[in-house]
C-alpha positions in Angstrom: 38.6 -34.4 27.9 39.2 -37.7 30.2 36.7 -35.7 33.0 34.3 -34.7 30.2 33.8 -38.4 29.0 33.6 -39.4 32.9 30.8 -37.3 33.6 29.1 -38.3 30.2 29.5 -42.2 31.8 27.5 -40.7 35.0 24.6 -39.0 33.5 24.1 -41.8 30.2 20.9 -42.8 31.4 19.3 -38.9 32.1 21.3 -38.2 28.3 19.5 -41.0 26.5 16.3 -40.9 28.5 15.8 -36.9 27.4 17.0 -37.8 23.4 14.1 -40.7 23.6 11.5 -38.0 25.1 12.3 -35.7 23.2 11.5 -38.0 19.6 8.5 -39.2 21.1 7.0 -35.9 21.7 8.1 -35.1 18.4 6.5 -37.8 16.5 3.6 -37.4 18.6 3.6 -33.8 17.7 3.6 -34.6 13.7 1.5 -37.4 13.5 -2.1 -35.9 12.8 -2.8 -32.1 11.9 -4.8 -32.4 14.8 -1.6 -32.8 17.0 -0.1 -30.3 15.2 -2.5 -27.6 15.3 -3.4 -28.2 19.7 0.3 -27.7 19.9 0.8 -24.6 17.7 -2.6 -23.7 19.3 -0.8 -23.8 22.9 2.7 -22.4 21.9 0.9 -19.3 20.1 -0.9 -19.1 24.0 2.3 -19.7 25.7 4.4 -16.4 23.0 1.6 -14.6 23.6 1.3 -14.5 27.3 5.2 -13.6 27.8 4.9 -11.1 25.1 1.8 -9.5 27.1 4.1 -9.4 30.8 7.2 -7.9 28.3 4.7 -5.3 27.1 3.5 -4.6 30.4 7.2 -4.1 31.7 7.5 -1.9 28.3 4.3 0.6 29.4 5.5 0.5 33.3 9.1 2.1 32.2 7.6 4.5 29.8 5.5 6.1 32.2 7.9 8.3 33.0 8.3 10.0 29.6 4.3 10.0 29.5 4.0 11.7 32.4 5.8 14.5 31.5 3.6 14.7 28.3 0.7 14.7 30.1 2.2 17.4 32.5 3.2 19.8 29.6 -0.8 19.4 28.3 -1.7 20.4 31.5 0.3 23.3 31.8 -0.9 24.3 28.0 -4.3 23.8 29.2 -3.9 26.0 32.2 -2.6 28.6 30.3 -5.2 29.2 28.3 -7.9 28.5 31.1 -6.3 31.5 32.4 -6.4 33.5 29.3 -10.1 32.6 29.2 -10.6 33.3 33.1 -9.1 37.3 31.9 -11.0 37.6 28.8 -14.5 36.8 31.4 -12.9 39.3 33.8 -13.1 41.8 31.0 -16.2 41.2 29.4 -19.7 42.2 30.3 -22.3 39.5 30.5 -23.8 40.7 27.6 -21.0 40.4 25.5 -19.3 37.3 26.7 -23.0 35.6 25.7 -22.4 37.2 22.8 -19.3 35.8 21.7 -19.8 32.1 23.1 -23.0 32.2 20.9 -20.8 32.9 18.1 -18.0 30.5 18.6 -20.9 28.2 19.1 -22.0 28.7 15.4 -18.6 29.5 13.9 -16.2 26.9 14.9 -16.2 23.0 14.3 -16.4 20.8 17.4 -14.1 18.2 18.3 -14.3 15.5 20.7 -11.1 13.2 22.0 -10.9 9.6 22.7 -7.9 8.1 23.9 -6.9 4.8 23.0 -3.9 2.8 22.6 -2.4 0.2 19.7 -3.3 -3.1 19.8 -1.4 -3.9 16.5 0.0 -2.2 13.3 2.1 -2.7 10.3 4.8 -0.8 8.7 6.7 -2.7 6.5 4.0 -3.1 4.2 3.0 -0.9 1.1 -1.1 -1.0 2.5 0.2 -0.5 6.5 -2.7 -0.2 8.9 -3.3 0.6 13.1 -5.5 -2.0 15.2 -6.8 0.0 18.3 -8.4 -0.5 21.3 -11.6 1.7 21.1 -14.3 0.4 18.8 -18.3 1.3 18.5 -19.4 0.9 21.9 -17.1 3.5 22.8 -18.5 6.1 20.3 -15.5 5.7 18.0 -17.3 5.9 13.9 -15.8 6.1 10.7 -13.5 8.7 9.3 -12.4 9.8 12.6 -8.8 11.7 12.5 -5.8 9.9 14.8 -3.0 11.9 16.5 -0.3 11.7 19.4 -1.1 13.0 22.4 1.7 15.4 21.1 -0.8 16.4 18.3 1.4 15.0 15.2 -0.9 13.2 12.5 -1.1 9.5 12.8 -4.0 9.0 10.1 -8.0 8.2 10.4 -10.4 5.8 11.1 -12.1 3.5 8.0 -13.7 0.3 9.9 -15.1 0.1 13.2 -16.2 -3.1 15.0 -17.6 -2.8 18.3 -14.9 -3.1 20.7 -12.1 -2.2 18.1 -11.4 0.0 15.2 -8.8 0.1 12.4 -6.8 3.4 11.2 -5.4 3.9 8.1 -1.9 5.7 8.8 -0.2 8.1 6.1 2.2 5.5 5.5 -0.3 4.1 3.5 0.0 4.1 -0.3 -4.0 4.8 -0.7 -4.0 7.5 2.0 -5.6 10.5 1.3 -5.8 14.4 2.4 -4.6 17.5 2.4 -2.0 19.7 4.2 -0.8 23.3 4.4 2.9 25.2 5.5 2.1 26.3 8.8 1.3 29.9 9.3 0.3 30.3 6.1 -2.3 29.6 3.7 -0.5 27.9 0.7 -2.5 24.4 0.8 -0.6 21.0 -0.9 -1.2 17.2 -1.2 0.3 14.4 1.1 1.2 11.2 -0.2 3.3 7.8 0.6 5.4 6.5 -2.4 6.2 2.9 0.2 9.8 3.7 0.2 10.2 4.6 4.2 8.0 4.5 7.0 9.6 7.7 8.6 9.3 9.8 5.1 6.1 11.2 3.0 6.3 13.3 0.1 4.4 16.4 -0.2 3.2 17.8 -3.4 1.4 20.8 -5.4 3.2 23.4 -3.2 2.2 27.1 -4.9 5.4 28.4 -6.3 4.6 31.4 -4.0 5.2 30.1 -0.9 8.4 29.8 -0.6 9.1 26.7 1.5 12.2 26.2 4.0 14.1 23.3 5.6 12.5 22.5 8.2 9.4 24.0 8.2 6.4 22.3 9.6 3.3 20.6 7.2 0.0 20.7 9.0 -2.9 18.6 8.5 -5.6 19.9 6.3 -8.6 17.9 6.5 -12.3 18.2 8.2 -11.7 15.5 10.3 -8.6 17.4 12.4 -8.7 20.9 14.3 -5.9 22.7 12.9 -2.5 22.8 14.3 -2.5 19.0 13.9 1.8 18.5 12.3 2.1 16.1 9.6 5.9 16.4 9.8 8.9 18.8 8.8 10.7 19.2 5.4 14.1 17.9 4.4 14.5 19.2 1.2 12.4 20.6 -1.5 12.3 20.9 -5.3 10.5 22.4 -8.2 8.5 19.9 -10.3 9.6 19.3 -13.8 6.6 21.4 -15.6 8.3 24.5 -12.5 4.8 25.1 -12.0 4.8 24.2 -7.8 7.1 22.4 -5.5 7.6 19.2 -4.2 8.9 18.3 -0.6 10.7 15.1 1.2 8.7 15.5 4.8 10.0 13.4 7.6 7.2 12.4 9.9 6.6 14.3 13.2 5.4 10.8 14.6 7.9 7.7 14.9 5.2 4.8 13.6 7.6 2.0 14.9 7.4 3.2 18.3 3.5 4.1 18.3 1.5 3.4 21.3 -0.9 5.8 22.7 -3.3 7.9 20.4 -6.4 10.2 20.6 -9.6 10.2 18.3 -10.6 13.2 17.1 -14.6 13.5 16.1 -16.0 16.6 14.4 -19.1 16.4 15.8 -20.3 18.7 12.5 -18.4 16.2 10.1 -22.2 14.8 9.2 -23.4 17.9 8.1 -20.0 17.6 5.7 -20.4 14.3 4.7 -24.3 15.4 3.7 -23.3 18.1 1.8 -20.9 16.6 -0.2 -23.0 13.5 -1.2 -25.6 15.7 -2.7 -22.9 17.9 -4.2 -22.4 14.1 -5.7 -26.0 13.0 -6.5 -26.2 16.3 -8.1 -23.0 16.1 -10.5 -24.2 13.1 -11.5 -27.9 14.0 -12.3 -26.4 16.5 -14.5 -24.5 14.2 -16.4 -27.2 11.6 -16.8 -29.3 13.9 -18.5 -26.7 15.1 -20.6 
């Protein structure tokens, strides 16, 4: 204690000279709102330029784990570029016109843009995905959003020009449908706010005879299929027994979301066409009743 008090006798001067800085800065700092605000102004600057060198420290050690995603696409994508280089091998000409003309007409279109997170909520009941691809990039409206991975992140609703915002399905006013993969029995996703990992799944035919862990795909025009929405924990009949409802957990871990694709349907105009005079129409007919 006798040392302690010594050395407080040596450095007095340094002691009091940093107590008297440090309430002049502070009543500097609170005297006007215009004070106030340059300093918030500069500390916001200051958080915010660490924060960006701890996220780039973040991506540079997760480039490992991306990299072998992007190596098991390529692999997948070699496969079947070698199915396809066997299939020309055995077709004619004639026929392999043929049947490129009718994929051409037959099957939607999609187009991926990759893009990463720039911010996102999940702790709120209205959660929604700031990203880094806006107008300029050819991102539109009511474009789907997956992993890399293809598990279901949600779609596009606003679009500035260098940035866009997704709706996720943890979202309590998120919409579409899904179906039990490798089957046709369809159902309804929706997000009751009570865990960002967890979606309940509804309307499931009584037919269809779900399982633990069975995989919910994505059912909407915006996605190609095979897009997972997540797997199912446990299931139920409703009260009425007329269809079962599911606990899903999520394929994709929101909290640690980072890089994304958009997905455009290049045909989802011709959709969005048809269903708005499928609207006009409905309500023609019920204005002239």
């Amino acid at each position: 204690m006798h040392r302690l008090l010594e050395f407080i006798k040596r450095i007095y001067v340094v002691l009091l000279f940093l107590l008297l800085e440090g309430i002049a800065i502070w009543q500097y700092a609170t005297s006007t709102p215009y004070t106030e605000a340059k300093i918030l102004s500069r500390t916001t600057a200051m958080g915010g330029y660490f924060s960006q060198k701890i996220t780039n420290i973040d991506h540079f050690f997760s480039l490992s784990g991306e990299n072998d995603l992007l190596t098991r696409r390529i692999a997948e994508l070699e496969q079947t570029l070698e199915r396809e280089r066997e299939m020309l091998a055995d077709y004619s000409e004639e026929a392999w016109k043929k049947r490129m003309q009718s994929e051409e007409e037959d099957e939607l279109h999609y187009i991926y843009y990759p893009a990463r997170v720039a911010s996102m909520t999940i702790s709120r009941m209205r959660n929604y995905i700031i990203l880094d691809k806006g107008e300029r990039d050819g991102i539109k409206k009511n474009m789907g959003v997956i992993t890399p991975d293809k598990n279901l992140v949600g779609y596009i609703i606003s679009c500035s020009d260098r940035y866009s915002v997704a709706m996720p399905v943890i979202n309590t006013e998120f919409t579409m449908g899904g179906c039990l993969s490798m089957t046709n029995y369809t159902c309804s996703l929706r997000w009751n706010g009570s865990s960002p990992s967890h979606v309940d799944v509804i309307d499931i035919s009584t037919y269809a005879q779900p399982e633990e862990g069975m995989p919910i795909e994505a059912w909407s025009e915006r996605l190609p299929k095979g897009v997972i929405v997540g797997h199912i924990e446990k299931f139920e009949h409703n009260a009425a027994k007329t269809a079962y409802s599911a606990r899903l957990r999520l394929a994709v871990d929101m909290s640690a979301l980072d890089n994304v694709l958009i997905v455009e349907n290049t045909h989802y105009g011709e959709i969005e066409t048809l269903m708005d005079n499928i609207e006009s129409q409905t309500s023609s007919s019920n204005n002239s009743l």
